[in-house]
C-alpha positions as a printed NumPy array, in Angstrom:
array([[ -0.543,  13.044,  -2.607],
       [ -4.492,  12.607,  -2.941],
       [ -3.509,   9.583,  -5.71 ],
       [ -1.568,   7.236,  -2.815],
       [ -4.075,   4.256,  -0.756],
       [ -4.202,   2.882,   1.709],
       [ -2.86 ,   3.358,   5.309],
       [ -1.38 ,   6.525,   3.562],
       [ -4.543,   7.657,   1.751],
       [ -5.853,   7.686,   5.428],
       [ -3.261,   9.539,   6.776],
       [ -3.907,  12.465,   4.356],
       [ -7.418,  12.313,   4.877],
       [ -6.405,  13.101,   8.935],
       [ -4.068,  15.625,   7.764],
       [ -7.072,  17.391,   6.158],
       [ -9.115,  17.113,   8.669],
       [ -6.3  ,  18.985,  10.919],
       [ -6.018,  21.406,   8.328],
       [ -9.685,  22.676,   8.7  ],
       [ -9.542,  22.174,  12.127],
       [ -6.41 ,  24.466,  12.335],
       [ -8.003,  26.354,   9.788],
       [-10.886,  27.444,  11.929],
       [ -9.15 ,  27.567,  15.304],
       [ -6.843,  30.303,  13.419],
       [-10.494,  32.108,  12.362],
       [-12.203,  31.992,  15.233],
       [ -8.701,  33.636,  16.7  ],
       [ -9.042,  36.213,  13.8  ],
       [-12.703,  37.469,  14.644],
       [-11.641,  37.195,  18.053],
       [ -9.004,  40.03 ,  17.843],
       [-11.619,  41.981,  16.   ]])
């Protein structure tokens, strides 16, 4: 996936940058229940 370019390389790069964003909202979520 991280080899393609392009318009597709820059999709990936968004779908990381949901991932940590997901990634975090699920954390903070996780500390919240704590």
């Amino acid at each position: 996936m991280g080899d393609w370019s392009g318009a597709s390389g820059m999709v990936t790069g968004s779908w990381l940058r949901h991932d940590v964003w997901l990634e975090n909202k699920i954390a903070n979520i996780e500390y919240a229940k704590r």
